[in-house]
N, C-alpha and C positions, 0 to 999 in steps of 0.2 A: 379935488376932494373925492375921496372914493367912498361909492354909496354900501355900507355894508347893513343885512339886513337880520335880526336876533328873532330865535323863538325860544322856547322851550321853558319859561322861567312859569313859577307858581306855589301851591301852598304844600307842603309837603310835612308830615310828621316827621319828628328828631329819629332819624336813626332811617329813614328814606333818602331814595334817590331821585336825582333830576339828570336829563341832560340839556344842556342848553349847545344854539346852533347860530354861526353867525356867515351867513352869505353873503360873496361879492360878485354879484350875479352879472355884472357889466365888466368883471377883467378878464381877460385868457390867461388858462393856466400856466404858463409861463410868468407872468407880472405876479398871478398870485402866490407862487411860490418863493419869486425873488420876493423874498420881504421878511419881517421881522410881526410876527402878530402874539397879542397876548388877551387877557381877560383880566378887568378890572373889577372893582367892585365899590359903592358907597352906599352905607346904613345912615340913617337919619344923624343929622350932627358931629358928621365925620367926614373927614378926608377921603377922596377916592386914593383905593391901595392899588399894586399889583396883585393878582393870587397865581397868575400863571403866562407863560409864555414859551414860543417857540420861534427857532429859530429857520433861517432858511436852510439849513443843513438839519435840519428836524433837530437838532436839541432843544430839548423841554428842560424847563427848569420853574422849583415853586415858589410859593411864598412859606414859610415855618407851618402857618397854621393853617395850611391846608395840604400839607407835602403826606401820601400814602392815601388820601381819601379823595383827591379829586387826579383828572387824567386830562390832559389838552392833548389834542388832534388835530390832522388835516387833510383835507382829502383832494389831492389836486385835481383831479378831472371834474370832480364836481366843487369847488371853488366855496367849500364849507370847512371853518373848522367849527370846532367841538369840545365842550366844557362837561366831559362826564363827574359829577360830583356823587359822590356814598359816602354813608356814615355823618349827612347834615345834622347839625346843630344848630339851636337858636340862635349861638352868635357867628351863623352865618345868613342871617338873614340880608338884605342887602338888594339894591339895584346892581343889575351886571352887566357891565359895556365890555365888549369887544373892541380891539383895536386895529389897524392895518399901517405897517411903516417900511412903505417902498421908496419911491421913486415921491409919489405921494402918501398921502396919510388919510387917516379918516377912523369916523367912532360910530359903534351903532347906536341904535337911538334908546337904548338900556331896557334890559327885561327885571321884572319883579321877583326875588324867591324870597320866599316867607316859608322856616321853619318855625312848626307850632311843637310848643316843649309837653 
């Protein structure tokens, strides 16, 4: 299981920004590259969704409703990607897990964003 580790989440007004950051501070850049990672999301009484993902040949791809106002990243020497989100809205309020799909797999342990309307 791979340890990956989330910050950046919190309360932000409608029309503010976050960035949230998920570390795998125990792979070499190598292994963290080979892989498939994305950014999930679940709001109270909901299904966790996809909202973003990248691949190992960096293509990014979104979910609809957050395609133009959020951006995923990754930085391989430093073994962090990146959930830059602008233009939140309340109904992106939600828990957001990070994910990692190499070789092994692994979920970070979910950060909080609460847009206040």
């Amino acid at each position: 299981q791979v340890r990956l580790v989330e910050s950046g989440g919190g309360l932000v007004q409608s029309g503010g920004s976050l960035r949230l950051s998920c570390a795998a501070p125990r792979l070499i850049t190598s292994t963290f590259l080979d892989s498939v990672m994305g950014w999930y999301r679940q709001a109270p009484g909901k299904e966790r969704e996809l909202v973003a993902s990248i691949s190992r040949g960096g293509t990014t791809d979104y979910a609809d409703f957050v395609r133009g106002r959020f951006t995923i990243s990754r930085n391989g020497s430093r073994k962090i990607m990146f959930l830059q989100m602008n233009d939140l809205k309340a109904e992106d309020t939600a828990v957001y897990y990070c994910h990692f799909q190499g070789r092994e797999s692994g979920w970070g342990q979910g950060t909080q964003v609460t847009v206040s309307s």
